[in-house]
N, C-alpha and C positions, 0 to 999 in steps of 0.2 A: 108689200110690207118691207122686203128687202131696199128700196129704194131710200126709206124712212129710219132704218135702226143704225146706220152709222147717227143720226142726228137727235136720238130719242136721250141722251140727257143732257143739251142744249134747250136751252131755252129760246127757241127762233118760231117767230112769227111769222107765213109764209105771205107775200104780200101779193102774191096770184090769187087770195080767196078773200071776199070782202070781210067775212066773220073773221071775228078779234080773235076767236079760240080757234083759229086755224094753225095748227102748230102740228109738227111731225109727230108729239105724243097723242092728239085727237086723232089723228088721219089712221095713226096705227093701232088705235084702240078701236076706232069704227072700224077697220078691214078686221080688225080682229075679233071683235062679236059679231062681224055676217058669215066669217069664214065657219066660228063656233058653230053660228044656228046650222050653216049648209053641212056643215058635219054630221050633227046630230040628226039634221032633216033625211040626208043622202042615205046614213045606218038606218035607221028607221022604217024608209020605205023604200028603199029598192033592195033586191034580192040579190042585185048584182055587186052591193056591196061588200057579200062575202067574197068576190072573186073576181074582180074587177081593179088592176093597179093602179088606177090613174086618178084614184082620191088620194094617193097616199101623202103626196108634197104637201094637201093639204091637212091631212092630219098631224102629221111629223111638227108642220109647222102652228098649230096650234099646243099639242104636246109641247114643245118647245115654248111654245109664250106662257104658257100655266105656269110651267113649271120657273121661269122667271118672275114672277107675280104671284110665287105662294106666298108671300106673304103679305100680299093688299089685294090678294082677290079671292072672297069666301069660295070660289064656286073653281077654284084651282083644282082642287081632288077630281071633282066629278069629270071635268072633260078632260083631265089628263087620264082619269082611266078610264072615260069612254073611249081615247084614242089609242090606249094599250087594248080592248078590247077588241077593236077593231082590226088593228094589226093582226090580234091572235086569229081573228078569222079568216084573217089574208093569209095566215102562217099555213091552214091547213093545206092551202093549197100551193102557197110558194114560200120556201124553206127559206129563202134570204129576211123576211120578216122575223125569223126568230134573234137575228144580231141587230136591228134597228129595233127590238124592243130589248133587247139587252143592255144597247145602248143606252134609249131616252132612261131607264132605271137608274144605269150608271150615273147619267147623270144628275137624278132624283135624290138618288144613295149619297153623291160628292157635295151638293149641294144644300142638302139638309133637308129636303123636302122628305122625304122618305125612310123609314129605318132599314135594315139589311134583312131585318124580318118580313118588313113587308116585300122588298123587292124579291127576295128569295121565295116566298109561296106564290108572288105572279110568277117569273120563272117556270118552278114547280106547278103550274095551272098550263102555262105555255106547253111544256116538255108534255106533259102527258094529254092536250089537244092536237099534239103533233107526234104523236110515237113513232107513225109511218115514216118517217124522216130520216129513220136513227141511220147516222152516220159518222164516219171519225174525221171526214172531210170540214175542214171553216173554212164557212161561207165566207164569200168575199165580196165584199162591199165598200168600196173604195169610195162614196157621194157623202159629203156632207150633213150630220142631223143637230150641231151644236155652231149656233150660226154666231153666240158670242166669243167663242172662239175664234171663228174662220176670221169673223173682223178685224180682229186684232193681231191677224196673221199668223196663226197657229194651227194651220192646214190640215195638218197632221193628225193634231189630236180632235179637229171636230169631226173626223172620219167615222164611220157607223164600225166599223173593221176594230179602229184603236179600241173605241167605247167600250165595245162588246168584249174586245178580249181585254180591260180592267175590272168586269163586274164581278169575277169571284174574289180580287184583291179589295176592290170596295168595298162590296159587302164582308168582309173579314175583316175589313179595318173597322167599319162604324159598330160590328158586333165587339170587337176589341174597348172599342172605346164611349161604345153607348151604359149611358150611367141609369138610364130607365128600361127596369126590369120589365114593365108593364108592356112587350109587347104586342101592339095588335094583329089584327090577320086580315086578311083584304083577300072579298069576295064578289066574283062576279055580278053580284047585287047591289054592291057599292055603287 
């Protein structure tokens, strides 16, 4: 998918594939709903998916494309919080999953996709799947989880570490500035 998103709002037609709709936005919308299904497939029936890291690039990086596509893709909610759900299971047993789900929020919160409300009760859903954690130590997590940033040379802030430590300023600004009372609440079930 990385190969493809420097070129995803180009309009290039790749002439290594005979089909006409061969373009870097096909190639990266097909890896991106097999990546979807193996996600959903992987949670679903393996056991090892609570406790096992090596799904996680690919969760991250579906979280990540939802959340770029909430707004032309209905089914953005459900697999960005199946992949917050996920994490949270990762979380119980390895503590640096709770700043890469701080992050992907943060960046749900900055982006629009999400209210401060919502982000703040996953959070609060996180914090108390993970109590055994409590620590005053921040985790460090120096790897990449906001890849439209990094492309554009901004290293820094797509860092899991930055993200995490803006989610209580985010979430304060959108509650600051959110003009809809109608909060909702985002449950496990969702």
């Amino acid at each position: 998918m990385d190969i493809f998103r420097p070129f995803l709002s180009q309009r290039l037609s790749l002439q290594t594939f005979a089909s006409r709709t061969s373009t870097p936005d096909a190639i990266f919308d097909a890896s991106l709903n097999q990546l979807r299904r193996l996600v959903l497939v992987y949670r679903s029936t393996q056991k090892a998916a609570a406790y096992h890291v090596c799904w996680t690039t690919g969760i991250v990086y579906v979280a990540h494309a939802m959340l770029a596509r909430h707004e032309t893709d209905k089914e953005w909610k459900f697999y960005f919080l199946a992949c917050i759900y996920a994490l949270q299971d990762l979380y119980i047993s390895f503590r640096l999953f709770s700043a890469i789900i701080q992050g992907l929020l943060t960046m749900a919160v900055r982006d629009g996709c999400m209210t401060g409300h919502e982000a703040r009760s996953i959070r609060k859903s996180l914090q108390e799947r993970g109590g055994h954690h409590q620590t005053d130590n921040a985790v460090k997590a120096s790897f990449m989880i906001d890849m439209d940033l990094a492309i554009r040379n901004k290293i820094e802030d797509a860092k899991v570490e930055k993200l995490a430590e803006k989610f209580d300023e985010m979430v304060a600004f959108d509650d600051l500035v959110s003009t809809d009372g109608d909060q909702p609440s985002v449950s496990r079930s969702a």
